[in-house]
C-alpha positions as CSV (number, residue, x, y, z in Angstrom):
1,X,173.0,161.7,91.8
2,X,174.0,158.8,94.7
3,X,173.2,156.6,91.7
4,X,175.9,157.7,89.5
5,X,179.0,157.5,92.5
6,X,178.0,154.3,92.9
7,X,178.2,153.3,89.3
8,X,181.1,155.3,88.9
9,X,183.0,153.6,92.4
10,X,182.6,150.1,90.7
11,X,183.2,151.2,86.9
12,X,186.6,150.0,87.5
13,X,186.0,146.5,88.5
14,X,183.1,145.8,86.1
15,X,185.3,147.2,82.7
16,X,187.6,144.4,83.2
17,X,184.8,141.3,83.0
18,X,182.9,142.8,80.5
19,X,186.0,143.0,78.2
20,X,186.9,139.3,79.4
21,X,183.5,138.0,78.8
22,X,183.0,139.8,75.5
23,X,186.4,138.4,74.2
24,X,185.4,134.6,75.1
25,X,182.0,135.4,73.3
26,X,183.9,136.3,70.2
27,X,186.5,133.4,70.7
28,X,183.4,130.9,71.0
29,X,181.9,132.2,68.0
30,X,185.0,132.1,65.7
31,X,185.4,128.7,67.3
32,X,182.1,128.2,66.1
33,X,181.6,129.1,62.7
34,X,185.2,127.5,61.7
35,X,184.9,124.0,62.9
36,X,182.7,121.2,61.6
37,X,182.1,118.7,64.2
38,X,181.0,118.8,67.8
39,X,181.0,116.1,70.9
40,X,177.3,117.3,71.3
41,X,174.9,118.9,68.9
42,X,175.5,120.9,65.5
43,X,176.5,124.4,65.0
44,X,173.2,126.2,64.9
45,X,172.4,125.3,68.4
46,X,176.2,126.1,69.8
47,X,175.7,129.3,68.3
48,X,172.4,129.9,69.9
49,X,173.4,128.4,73.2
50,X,176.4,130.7,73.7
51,X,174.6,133.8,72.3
52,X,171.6,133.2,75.0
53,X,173.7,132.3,77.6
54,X,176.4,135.1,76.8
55,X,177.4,135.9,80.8
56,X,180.2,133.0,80.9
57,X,177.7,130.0,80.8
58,X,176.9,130.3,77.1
59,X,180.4,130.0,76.1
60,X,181.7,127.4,79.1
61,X,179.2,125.6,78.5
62,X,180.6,125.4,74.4
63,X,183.4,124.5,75.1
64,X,182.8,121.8,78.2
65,X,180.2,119.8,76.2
66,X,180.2,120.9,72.3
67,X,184.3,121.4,71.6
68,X,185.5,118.2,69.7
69,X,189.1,117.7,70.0
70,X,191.0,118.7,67.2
């Protein structure tokens, strides 16, 4: 029962990364699939790269090494 107030006290805070972390997931996967050339690697390892490493690194990572300028 302790368990749950705790979860509950820091539902709050934890909402607002989740949402933020699933919406730069999405964006790095639209990103993704609709562009044709990277600095760094091809698209199927992107993809798997910022699937894997979905908490923030995945993605970062994406768009710090693999984004080619448009």
């Amino acid at each position: 029962m302790q368990d749950l107030e705790i979860i509950a006290e820091y539902l709050p805070l934890i909402i607002p990364f989740m949402l933020m972390e699933m919406a730069l997931l999405a964006y790095t996967i639209w990103h993704i699939v609709t562009h044709r050339n990277y600095k760094r690697g091809n698209r199927v390892m992107w993809m798997i790269i910022a699937i894997a490493g979905m908490q923030f690194i995945g993605p970062i990572l994406y768009f710090v090494l693999g984004k080619e300028e448009d």
